[in-house]
N, C-alpha and C positions, 0 to 999 in steps of 0.2 A: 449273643456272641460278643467276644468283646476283641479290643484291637489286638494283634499279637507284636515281637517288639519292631516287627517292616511294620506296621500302622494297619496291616492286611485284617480282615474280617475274618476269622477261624473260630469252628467250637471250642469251649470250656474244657480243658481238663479237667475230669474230676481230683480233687486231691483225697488225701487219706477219711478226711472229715465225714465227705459226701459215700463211702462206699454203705452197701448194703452190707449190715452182720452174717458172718455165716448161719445158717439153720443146723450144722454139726456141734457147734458151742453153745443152742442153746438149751433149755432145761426140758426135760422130756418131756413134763404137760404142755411145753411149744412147738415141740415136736409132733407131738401125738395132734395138736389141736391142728395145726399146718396139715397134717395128713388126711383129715376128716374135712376139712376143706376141701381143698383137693378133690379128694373122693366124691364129695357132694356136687360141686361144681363143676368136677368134668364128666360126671352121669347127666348131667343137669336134672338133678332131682329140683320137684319144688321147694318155696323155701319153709312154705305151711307144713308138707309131709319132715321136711329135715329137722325141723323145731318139734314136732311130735314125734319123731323117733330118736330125737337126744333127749327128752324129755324121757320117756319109755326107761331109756339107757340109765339117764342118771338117777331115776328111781331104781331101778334095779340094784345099781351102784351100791346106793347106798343104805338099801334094805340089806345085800350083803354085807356091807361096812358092821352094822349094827348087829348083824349075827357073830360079829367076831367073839 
C-alpha cells in the first residue's frame, strides 16, 4: 500500500499498465490452448493422463496435416 494524498494507507490502483489482456483479442491457438486448460483443470484430470492425451491429440493432428 502506499500513502494516498491525506498521508492515509489505501490500496494501489491499478493503472492502465497493470490490467490483464482480454482473451477476446487474442489469437485463436490462445484461445483454444486457455480452454484445454480449463477443461483439464477443472475435471482435475492428472497431469501424466493430460500430457498423454495431447500427445495422442497432436499426433493425430498432424498425421492428418500430412494426409493433406
Amino acid at each position: 500500500m502506499t500513502p494516498n494524498k491525506k498521508g492515509d494507507l489505501s490500496p494501489e490502483q491499478p493503472d492502465a499498465s497493470d490490467e490483464i489482456p482480454s482473451i477476446e483479442n487474442a489469437p485463436d491457438d490462445i484461445k483454444l490452448a486457455v480452454d484445454l486448460i480449463y477443461l483439464i483443470e477443472s475435471n482435475e484430470i492428472d497431469t501424466d493422463t493430460a500430457i498423454s492425451a495431447l500427445e495422442i491429440v497432436l499426433a493425430d493432428l498432424q498425421r492428418k496435416k500430412a494426409g493433406r
